[in-house]
C-alpha positions in Angstrom: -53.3 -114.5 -133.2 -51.4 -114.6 -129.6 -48.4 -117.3 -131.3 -47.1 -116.6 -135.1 -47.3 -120.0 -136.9 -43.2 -120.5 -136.0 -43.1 -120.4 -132.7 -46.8 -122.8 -133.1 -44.3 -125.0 -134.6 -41.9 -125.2 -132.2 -44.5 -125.4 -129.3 -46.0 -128.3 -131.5 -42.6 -130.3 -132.0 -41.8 -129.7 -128.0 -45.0 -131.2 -127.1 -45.2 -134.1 -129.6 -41.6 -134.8 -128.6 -42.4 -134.9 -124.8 -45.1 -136.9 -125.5 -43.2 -139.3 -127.2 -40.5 -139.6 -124.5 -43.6 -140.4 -121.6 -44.5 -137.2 -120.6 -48.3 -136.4 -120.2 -50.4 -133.5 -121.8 -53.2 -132.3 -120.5 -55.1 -131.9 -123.7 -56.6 -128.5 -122.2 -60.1 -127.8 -121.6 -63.1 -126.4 -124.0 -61.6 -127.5 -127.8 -64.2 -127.1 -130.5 -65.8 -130.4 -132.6 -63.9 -131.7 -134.8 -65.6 -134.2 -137.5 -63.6 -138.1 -137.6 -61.2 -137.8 -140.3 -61.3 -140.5 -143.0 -58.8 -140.8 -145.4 -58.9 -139.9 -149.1 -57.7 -141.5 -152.2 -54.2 -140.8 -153.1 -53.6 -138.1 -155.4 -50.4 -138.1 -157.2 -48.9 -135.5 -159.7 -48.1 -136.6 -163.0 -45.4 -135.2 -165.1 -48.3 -134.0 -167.3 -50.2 -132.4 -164.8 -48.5 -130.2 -163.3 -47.8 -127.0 -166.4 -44.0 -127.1 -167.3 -44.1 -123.1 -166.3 -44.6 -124.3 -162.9 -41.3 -123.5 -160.2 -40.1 -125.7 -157.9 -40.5 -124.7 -153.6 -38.4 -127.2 -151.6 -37.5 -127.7 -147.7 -35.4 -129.5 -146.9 -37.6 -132.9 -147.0 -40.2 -132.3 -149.9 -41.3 -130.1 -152.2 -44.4 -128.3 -153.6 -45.0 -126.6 -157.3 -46.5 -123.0 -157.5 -47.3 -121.2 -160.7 -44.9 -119.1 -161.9 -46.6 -115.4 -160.8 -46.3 -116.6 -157.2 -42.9 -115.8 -155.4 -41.2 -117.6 -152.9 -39.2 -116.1 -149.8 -36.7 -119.0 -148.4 -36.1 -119.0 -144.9 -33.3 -121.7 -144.4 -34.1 -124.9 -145.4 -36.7 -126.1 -143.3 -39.2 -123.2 -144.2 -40.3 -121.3 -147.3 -43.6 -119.0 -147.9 -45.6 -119.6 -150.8 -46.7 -116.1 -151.9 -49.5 -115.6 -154.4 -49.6 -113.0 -157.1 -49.5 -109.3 -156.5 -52.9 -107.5 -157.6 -52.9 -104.2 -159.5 -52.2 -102.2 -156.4 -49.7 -104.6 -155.3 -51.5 -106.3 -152.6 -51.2 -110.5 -152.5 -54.1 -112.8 -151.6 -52.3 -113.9 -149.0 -49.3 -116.6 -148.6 -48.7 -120.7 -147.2 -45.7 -121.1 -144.8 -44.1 -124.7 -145.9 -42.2 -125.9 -143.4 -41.0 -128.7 -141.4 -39.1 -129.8 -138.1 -38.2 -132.5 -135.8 -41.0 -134.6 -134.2 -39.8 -137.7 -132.5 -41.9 -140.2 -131.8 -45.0 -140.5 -131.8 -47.9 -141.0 -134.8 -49.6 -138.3 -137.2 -52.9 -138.2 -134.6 -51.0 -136.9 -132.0 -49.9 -134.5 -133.9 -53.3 -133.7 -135.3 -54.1 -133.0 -131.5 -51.7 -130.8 -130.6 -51.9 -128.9 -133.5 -55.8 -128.6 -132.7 -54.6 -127.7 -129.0 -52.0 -124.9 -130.6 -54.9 -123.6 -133.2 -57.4 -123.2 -130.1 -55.0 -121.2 -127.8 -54.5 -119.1 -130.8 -58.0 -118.0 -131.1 -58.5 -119.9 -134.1 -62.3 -119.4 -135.0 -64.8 -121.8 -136.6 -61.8 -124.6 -136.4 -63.0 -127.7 -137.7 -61.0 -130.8 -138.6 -61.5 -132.3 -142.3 -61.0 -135.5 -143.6 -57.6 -136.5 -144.0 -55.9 -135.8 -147.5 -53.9 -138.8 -149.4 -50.7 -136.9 -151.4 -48.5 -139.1 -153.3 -48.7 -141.2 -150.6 -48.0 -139.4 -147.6 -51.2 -138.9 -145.5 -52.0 -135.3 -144.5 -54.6 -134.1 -141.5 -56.6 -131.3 -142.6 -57.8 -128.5 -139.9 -60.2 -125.4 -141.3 -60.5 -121.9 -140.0 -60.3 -118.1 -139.8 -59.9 -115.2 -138.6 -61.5 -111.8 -138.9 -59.0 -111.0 -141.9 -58.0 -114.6 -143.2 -59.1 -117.5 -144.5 -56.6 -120.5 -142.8 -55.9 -123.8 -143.3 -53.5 -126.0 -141.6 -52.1 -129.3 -143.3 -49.6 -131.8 -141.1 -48.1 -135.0 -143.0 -45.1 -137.3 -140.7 -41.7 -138.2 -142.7 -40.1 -140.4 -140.3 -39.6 -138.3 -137.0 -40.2 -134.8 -139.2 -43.7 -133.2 -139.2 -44.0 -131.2 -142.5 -46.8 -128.7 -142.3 -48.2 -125.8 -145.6 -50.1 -123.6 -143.4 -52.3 -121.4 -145.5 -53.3 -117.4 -144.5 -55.5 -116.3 -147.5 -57.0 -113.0 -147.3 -61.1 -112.0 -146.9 -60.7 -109.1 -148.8 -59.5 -110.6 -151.8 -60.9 -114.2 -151.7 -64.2 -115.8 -150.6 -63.9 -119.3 -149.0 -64.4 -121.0 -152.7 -61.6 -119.2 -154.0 -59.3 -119.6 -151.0 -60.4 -124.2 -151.4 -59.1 -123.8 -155.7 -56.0 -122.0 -155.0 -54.8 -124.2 -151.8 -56.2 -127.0 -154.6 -53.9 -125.9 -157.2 -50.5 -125.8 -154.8 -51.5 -129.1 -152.9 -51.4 -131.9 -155.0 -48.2 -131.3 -156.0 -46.2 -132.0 -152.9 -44.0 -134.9 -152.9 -41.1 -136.1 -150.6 -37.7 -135.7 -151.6 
């Protein structure tokens, strides 16, 4: 990747935010197919669902629940990685990067777009967008891809003028795609605003 995911981010809030304040974009050239999202049911986390073991990851504006052999590493309180479990030769699966920052105007598409825009310029390959994901309410889009070590995906939900994002790098040596979709699946329905 030419951009790490950070300074994606802040390209990503810049852009929205000029956008939002009637500057154009030129939406840039040759971006791959993306399927029409369509939203999902809601899933919610009950009390009982999610194990009791389970630890708390917050930003500043929501919060996620990870098992309790994954570690977190806080970076101020707009950002926190999600690391998964060490293996026997202390290697981790890989790691999602929770974070969120200002937006300003503008709706959840156009940030789907420049996030696809972002993803592109990064040499993101086989990038497809999925259908959207319904979270305890708060409506997430849903963009697929790789890269010749990692399995990534990119989820983007709107709080007012914040953009939250969990951007997942999963590694190909340790997971296959199945296994990269159940533990993303295991982290994601949890999230809730705070």
């Amino acid at each position: 990747m030419t951009m790490s995911r950070a300074s994606a981010m802040a390209a990503l809030i810049l852009s929205v935010a000029l956008a939002g304040a009637g500057c154009s974009s030129s939406g840039g050239g040759n971006s791959p197919e993306t399927a029409e999202p369509t939203p999902t049911p809601s899933t919610s986390p009950s009390e009982s669902s999610v194990p009791a073991d389970w630890k708390v990851a917050a930003i500043e504006e929501a919060q996620v629940q990870i098992p309790p052999d994954w570690t977190t590493e806080q970076a101020g309180k707009w950002t926190v990685s999600l690391v998964a479990p060490k293996d026997a030769l202390g290697s981790s699966a890989g790691f999602g990067t929770f974070l969120s920052g200002a937006l300003g105007p503008g709706d959840l598409e156009k940030a789907a777009e420049y996030e696809k825009d972002i993803l592109v310029e990064d040499g993101a390959e086989n990038l497809k967008r999925l259908p959207d994901v319904t979270v305890d309410g708060s409506v997430f889009y849903h963009f697929q891809y790789e890269t010749g070590r990692t399995w990534n995906d990119s989820y983007g939900t709107k709080d007012g003028e914040k953009l939250i994002e969990i951007n997942w790098d999963l590694s190909k040596t340790s997971l296959d795609r199945t296994e990269a979709d159940a533990m993303i699946a295991k982290v994601l329905p949890t999230f809730q605003l705070l």
